[in-house]
C-alpha positions as CSV (number, residue, x, y, z in Angstrom):
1,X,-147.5,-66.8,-109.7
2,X,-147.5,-64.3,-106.6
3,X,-145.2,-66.9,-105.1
4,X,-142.0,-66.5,-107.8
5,X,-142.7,-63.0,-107.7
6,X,-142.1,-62.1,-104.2
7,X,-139.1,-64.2,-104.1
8,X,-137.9,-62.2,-107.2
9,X,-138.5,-58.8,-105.4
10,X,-137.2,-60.2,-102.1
11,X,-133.7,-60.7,-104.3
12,X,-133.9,-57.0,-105.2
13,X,-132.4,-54.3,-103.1
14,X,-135.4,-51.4,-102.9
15,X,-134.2,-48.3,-104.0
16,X,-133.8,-44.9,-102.0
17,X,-135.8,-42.0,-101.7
18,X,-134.1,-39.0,-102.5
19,X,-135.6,-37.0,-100.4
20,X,-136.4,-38.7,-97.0
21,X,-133.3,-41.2,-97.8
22,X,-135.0,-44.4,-96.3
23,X,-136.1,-47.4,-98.3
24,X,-138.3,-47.0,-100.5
25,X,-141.3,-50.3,-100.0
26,X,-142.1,-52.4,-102.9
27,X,-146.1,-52.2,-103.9
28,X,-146.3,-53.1,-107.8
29,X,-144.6,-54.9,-110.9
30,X,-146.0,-54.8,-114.4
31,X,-144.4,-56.7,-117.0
32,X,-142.7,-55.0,-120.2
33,X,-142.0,-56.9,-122.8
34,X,-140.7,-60.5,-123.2
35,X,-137.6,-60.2,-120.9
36,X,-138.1,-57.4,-118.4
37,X,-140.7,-56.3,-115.8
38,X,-140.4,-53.1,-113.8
39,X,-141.0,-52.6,-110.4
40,X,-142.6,-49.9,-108.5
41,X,-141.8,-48.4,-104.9
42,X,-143.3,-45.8,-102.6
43,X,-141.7,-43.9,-100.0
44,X,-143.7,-44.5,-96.2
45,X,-142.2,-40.7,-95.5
46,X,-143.1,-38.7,-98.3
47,X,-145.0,-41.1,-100.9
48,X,-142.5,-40.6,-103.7
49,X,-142.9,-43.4,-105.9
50,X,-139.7,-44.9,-107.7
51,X,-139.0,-47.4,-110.3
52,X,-136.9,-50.2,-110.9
53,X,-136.5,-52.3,-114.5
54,X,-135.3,-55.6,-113.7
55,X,-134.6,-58.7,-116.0
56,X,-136.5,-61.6,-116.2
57,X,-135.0,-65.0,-116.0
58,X,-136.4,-68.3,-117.2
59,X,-135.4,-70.7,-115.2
60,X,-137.2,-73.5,-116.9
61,X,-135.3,-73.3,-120.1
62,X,-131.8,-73.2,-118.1
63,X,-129.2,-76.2,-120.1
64,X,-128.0,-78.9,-117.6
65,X,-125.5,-80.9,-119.3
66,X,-125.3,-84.3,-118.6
67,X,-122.7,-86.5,-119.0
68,X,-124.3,-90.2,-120.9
C-alpha cells in the first residue's frame, strides 16, 4: 500500500506556504470517502500545516477494449 501512495503524492505538486513561500513537505494522507483522500503538508520554515483533497483513481477497474 505505502508503495501506490508515494507514487500518488510524488504526481502531486506540494502546495505553498503563505507565509515563508517555499514548499510546503508532504507528511500525511487520510482517506475521505469512497473517491477522495486528502493530503496534509507542513512548512520546514514556520510549521504551517496545509491541505490538499485529491481524487482517487481506480486503476483496476479502467475498460480496455479489445477488438475479437
Amino acid at each position: 500500500m505505502a508503495e501506490p501512495q508515494t507514487r500518488s503524492v510524488a504526481q502531486l505538486k506540494p502546495p505553498l506556504c503563505s507565509a515563508c513561500q517555499v514548499s510546503m513537505i508532504w507528511y500525511r494522507s487520510i482517506r475521505v470517502g469512497a473517491n477522495s483522500v486528502v493530503r496534509y503538508f507542513y512548512c520546514p520554515i514556520c510549521n504551517d500545516i496545509g491541505r490538499v483533497q485529491q481524487p482517487i483513481v481506480d486503476r483496476s477497474r479502467s475498460q480496455i477494449v479489445l477488438n475479437p
